[in-house]
N, C-alpha and C positions, 0 to 999 in steps of 0.2 A: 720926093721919097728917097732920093739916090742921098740929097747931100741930110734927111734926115737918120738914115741908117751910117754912113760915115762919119756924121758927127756924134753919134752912136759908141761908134764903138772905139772915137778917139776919146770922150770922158772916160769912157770905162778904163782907157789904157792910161790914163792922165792919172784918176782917182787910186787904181794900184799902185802906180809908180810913187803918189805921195804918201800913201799910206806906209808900201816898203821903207820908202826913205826917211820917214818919222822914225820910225822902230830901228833902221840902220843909226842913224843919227844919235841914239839914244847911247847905241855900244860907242860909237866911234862918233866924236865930235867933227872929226875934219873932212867927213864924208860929204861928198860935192851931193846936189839934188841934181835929179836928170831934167825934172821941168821946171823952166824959169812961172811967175804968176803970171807974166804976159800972156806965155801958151795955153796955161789954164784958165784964164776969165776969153782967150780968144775960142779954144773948145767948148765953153759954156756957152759964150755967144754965137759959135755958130749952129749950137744944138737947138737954140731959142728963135736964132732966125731963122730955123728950116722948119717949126713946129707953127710960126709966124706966115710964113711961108703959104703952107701947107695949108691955114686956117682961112687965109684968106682966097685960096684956090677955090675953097670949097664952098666960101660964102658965094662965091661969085660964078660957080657951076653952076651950065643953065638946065639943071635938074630941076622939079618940085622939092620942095624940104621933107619931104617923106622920103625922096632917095638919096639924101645926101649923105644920112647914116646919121 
């Protein structure tokens, strides 16, 4: 849960930064972007392997399937 709320709230700061710097980029050509794609497909990826994660805790909680949610 820890590394799916911190991956969390690293896209969301990813996805503003790109968006900003679309729109910056538009006035000003030589405007640097703050995130490289690497950072961004690796925030994507760790929001997927914590959701990944998470799915297969739950398969494998030794609950009934009625309390697994």
């Amino acid at each position: 849960m820890v590394l799916i709320t911190m991956s969390c709230i690293v896209v969301q700061k990813v996805v503003r930064h790109n968006t900003e710097d679309r729109e910056i980029q538009l006035e000003n050509p030589k405007h640097r972007k703050r995130n490289t794609s690497a950072f961004t497909g690796m925030a994507y990826a760790g929001m997927v392997i914590g959701f990944g994660m998470f799915a297969i805790g739950m398969a494998n909680a030794p609950f009934e399937l009625n309390v697994n949610g």
